[in-house]
N, C-alpha and C positions, 0 to 999 in steps of 0.2 A: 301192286297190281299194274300190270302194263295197260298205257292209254288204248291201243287198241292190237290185233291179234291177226294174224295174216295166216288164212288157212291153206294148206296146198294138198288136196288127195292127186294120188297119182297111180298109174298102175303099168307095171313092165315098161314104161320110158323113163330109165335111168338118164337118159342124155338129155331131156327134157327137162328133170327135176335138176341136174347137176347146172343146166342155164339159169332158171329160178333162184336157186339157191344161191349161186354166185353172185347174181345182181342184189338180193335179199341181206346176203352178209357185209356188201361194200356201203351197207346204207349207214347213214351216221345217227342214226336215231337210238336212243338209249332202252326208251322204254316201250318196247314189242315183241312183241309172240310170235314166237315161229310156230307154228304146228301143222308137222307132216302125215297124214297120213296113207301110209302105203297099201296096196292091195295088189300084188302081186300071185301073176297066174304064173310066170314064168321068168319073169326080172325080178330078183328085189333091190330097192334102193336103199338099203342102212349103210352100205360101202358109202353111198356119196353122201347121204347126210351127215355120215359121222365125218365126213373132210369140213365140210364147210358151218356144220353148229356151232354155236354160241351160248352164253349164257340164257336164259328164257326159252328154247329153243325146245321143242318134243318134238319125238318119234312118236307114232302108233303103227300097230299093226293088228289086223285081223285074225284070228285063229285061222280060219276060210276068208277064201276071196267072199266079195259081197258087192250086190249091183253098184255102181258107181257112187248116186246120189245117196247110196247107205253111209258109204263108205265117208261123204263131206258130210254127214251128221252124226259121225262117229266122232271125228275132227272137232267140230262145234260143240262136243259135250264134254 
């Protein structure tokens, strides 16, 4: 069980998730959760998550796009 879990929803800013992400994987901490989820109208980001994942680390994605704050309690579940 990781001590604690960093959620990141994101949606069509690839270049925004790829600065997150970067700072996120240079962290020296063992035990935390990455969890992305994407929501994508017209970007998706699994290209940049899959550069920079890690052990602990999920993808999600929506079947449909979904309002934003859906989409961070999609992440949180």
């Amino acid at each position: 069980m990781p001590r604690f879990s960093v959620v990141v929803p994101t949606r069509d800013r690839p270049n925004l998730l790829e600065f997150c992400l970067g700072s996120l994987a240079e962290q020296t901490l063992d035990d935390v959760e990455v969890v992305v989820s994407d929501n994508p109208v017209h970007r998706p980001a699994r290209e940049v998550f899959d550069r920079f994942a890690g052990p602990g680390w999920r993808y999600f994605r929506p079947e449909q796009p979904v309002a934003m704050h859906d989409n961070f309690e999609l992440a949180c579940e």
